[in-house]
C-alpha positions as CSV (number, residue, x, y, z in Angstrom):
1,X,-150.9,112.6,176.9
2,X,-149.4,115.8,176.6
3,X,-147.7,117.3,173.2
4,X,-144.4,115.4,172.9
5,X,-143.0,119.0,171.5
6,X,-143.5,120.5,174.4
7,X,-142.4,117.5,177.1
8,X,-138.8,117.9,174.5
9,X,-138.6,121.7,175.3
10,X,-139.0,121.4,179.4
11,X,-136.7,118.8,178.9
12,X,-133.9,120.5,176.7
13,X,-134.3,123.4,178.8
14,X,-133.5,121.2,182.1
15,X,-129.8,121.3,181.5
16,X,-128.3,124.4,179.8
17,X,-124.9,124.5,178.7
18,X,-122.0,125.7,181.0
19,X,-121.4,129.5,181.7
20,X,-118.8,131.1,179.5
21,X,-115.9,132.8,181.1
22,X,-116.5,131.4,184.7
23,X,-113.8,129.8,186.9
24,X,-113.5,126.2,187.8
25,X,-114.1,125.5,191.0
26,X,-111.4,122.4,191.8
27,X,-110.7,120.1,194.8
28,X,-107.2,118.9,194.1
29,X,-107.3,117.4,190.8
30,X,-110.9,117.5,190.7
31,X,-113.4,119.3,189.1
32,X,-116.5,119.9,191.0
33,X,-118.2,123.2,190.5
34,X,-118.1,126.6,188.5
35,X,-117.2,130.4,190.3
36,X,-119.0,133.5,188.7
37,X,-115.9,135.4,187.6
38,X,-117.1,138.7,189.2
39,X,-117.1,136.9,192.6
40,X,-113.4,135.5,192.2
41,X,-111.9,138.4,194.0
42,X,-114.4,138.2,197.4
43,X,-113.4,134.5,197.3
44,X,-109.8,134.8,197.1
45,X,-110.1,137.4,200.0
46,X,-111.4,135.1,202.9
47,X,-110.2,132.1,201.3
48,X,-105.9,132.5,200.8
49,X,-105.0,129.3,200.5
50,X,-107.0,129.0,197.3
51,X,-104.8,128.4,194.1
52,X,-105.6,130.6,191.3
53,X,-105.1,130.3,187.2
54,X,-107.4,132.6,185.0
55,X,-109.6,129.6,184.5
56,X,-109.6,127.8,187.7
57,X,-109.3,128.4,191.8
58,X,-108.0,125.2,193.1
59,X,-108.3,124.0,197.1
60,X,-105.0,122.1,197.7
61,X,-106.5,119.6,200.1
62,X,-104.1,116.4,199.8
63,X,-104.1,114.6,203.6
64,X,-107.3,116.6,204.9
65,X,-110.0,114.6,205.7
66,X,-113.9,114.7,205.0
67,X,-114.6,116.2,208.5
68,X,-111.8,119.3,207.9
69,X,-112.8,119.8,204.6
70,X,-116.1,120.7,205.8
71,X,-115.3,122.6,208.2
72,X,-112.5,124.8,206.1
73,X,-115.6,125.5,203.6
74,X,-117.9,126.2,206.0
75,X,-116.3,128.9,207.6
76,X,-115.4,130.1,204.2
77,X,-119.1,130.2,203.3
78,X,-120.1,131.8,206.5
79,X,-118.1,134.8,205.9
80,X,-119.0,135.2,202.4
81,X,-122.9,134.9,204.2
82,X,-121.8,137.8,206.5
83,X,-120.5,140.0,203.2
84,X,-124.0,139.4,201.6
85,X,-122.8,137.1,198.6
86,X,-124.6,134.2,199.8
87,X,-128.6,134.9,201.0
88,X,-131.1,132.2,202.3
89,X,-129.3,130.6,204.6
90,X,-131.1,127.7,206.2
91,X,-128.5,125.5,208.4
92,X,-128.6,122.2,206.8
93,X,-126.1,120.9,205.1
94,X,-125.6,119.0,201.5
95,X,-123.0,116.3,200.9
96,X,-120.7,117.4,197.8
97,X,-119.4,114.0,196.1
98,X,-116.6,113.1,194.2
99,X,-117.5,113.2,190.7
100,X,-118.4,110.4,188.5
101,X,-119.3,109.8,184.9
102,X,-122.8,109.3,185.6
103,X,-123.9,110.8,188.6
104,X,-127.6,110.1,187.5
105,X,-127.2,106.8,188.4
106,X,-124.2,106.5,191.3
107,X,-123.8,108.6,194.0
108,X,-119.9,109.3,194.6
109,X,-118.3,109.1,197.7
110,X,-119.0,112.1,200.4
111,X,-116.1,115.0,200.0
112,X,-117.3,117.4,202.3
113,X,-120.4,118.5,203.6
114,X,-121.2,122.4,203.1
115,X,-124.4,124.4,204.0
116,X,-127.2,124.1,201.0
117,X,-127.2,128.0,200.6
118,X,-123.5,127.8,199.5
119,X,-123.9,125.6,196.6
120,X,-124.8,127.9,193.8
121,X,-122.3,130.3,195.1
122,X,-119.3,126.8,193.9
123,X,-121.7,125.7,191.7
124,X,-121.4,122.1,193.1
125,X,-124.0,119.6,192.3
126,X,-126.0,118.8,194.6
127,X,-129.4,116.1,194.9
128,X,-133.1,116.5,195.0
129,X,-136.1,114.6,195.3
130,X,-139.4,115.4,193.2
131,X,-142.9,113.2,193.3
132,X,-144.8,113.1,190.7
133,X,-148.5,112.0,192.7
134,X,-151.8,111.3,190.8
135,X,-155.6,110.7,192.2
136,X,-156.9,107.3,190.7
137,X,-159.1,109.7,187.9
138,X,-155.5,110.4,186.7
139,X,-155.4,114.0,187.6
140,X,-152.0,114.9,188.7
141,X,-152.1,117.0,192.5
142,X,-149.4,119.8,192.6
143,X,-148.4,122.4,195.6
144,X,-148.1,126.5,195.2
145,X,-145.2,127.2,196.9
146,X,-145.6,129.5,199.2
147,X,-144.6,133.3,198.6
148,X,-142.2,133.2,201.4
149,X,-140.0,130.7,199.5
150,X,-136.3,131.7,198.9
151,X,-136.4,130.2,195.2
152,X,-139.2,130.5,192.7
153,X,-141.9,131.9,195.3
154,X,-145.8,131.4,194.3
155,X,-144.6,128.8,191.5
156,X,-146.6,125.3,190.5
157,X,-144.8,122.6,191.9
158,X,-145.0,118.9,192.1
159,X,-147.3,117.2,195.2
160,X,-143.7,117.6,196.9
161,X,-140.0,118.1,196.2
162,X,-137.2,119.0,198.2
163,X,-133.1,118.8,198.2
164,X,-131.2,115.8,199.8
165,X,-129.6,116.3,202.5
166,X,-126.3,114.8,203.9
167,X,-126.1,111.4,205.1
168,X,-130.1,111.2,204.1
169,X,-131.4,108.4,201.7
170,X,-133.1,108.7,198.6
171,X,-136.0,107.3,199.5
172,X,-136.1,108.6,203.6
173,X,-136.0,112.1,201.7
174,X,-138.7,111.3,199.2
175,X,-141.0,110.1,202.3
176,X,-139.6,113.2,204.2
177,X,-140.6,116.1,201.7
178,X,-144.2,114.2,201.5
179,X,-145.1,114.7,205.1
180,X,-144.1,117.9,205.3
181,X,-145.1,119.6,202.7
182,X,-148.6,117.3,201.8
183,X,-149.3,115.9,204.9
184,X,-149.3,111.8,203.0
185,X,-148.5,109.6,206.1
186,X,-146.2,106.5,205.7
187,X,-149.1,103.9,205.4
188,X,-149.1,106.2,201.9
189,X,-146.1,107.2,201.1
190,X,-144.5,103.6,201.4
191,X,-146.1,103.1,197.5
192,X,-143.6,105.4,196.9
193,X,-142.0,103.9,193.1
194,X,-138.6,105.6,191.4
195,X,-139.3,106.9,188.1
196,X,-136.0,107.8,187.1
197,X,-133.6,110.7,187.1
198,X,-132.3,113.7,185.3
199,X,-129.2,116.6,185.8
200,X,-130.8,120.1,186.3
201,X,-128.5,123.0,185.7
202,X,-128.7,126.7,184.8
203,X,-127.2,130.4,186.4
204,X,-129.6,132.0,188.5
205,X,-128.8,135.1,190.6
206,X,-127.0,133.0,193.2
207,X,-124.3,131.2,191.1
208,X,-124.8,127.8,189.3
209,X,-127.2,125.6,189.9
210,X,-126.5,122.2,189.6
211,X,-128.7,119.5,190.8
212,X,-129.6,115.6,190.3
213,X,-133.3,115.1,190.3
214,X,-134.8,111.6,191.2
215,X,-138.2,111.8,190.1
216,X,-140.6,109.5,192.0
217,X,-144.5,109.0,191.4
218,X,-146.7,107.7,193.7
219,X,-150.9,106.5,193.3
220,X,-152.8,108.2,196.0
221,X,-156.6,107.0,197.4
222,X,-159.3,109.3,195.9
223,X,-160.2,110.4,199.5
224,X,-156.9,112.0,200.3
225,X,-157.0,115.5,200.6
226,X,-152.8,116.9,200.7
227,X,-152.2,119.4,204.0
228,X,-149.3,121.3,204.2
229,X,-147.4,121.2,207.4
230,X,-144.1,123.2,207.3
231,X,-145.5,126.5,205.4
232,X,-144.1,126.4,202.4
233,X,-147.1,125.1,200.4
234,X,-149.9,128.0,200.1
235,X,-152.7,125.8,197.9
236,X,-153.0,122.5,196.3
237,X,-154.3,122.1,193.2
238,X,-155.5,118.4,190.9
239,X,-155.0,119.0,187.3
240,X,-155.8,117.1,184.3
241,X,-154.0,116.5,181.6
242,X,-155.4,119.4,179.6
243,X,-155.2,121.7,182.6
244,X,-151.6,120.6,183.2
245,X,-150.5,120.9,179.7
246,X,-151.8,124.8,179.8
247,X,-150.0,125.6,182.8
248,X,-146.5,124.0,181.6
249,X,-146.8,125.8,178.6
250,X,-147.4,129.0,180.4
251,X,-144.1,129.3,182.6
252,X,-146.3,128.5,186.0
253,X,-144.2,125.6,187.2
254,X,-140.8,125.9,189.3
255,X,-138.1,124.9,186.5
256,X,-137.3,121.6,187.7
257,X,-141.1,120.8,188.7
258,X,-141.8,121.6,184.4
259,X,-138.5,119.4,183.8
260,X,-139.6,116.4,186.6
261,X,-143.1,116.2,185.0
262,X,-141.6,116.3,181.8
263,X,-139.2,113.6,182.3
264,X,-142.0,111.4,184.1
265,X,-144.5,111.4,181.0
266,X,-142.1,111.0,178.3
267,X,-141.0,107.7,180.4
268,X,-144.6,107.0,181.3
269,X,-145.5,107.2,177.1
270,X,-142.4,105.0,176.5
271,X,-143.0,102.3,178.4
């Protein structure tokens, strides 16, 4: 078992406290995300229907429905793409929900869907998947994203982990990022078991990010051998506990892969 100190510190670090001085980002009555105060102005510019307070730029959308709303943002985003405030643009989209008290454990009704590069930009909140995968010996097997990767390039990872995309199911998505970024087949990845979820949230050079992560862990066969299939893995590696504990205390893991890991062996020791 790792040092419980150190599980606490990934973990504290997983959700940082809210930006000072940045703008609410608000749907009606709603609160959803957080606007970099230096970007207010380009916002404003392509967006004109936008209410704005010093603390808050309000969308007045009463009577527009899920499908407009999409497509009012969208456009929004897209010229905000073309003025090179948003970067890594990959067309797919994420569902943005209405908020809830707990959105660890409820998922909140669709609002609008928006493409995934545009979130940090709102700082909206938005869903991933990570899988936490061990051989029988009890080493854990984690991917090097590749160097090609938009965020956190040539960082440790988990044995996969990707973000949720509209309309998609927990579980569908969990099975999804497996396949294509470890190669395990559904005869495998059906052993798929929830572990559990935590919020994710810090500023990073695009905006806020914001993010739900549903940790899952899965028991592979000693004779499977992970193969990337999309790219964006460049090496697997099968870690022990002492050679897992040296590389989380070094910084070599994407943030939320540190956090993910964290989360599943502090609930792993507790049960």
């Amino acid at each position: 078992m790792l040092p419980m100190v150190l599980l606490n510190q990934l973990l504290s670090r997983a959700c940082q406290p809210l930006p000072l001085g940045w703008l609410r980002f608000r749907l009606g009555a709603m609160d959803l995300g957080w606007i970099a105060p230096e970007r207010a102005a380009a916002l404003l510019a392509v967006w004109p229907e936008l209410q704005a307070t010093p603390a808050a730029v309000t969308w007045p959308v009463a009577g527009i429905e899920v499908a407009a709303r999409s497509a009012r943002i969208q456009a929004v985003a897209e010229r905000l793409a073309d003025a090179g405030l948003i970067s890594g643009w990959r067309d797919e989209a994420y569902a943005c929900e209405v908020p809830g008290a707990d959105p660890s454990h409820l998922q909140g009704a669709e609002l609008f869907r928006l493409e995934r590069a545009a979130f940090r930009f709102f700082g909206l909140m938005s869903r991933g998947v990570h899988i936490n995968a061990r051989w029988p010996d009890g080493r854990m097997l984690c991917g090097r994203r590749s160097l090609g990767k938009a965020t956190d390039p040539g960082a440790l990872d988990n044995l996969a982990a990707g973000g949720l995309r509209a309309g998609e199911d927990l579980l569908d998505c969990a099975r999804r990022e497996l396949w294509e970024e470890a190669g395990v087949p559904p005869e495998l990845s059906r052993h798929l078991r929830p572990g559990g979820a935590l919020r994710s949230r810090r500023v990073e050079p695009e905006g806020l990010h914001d993010e739900i992560l549903h940790v899952f862990e899965l028991r592979l066969p000693a004779e499977f051998s992970p193969r990337n299939q999309d790219g964006e893995v460049s090496e697997f590696l099968a870690l022990d506990a002492g050679e897992l504990h040296q590389r989380l205390a070094a910084g070599e893991f994407s943030p939320d892969a540190a956090s993910a890991i964290a989360h599943d062996l502090v609930r792993r020791a507790g049960s």
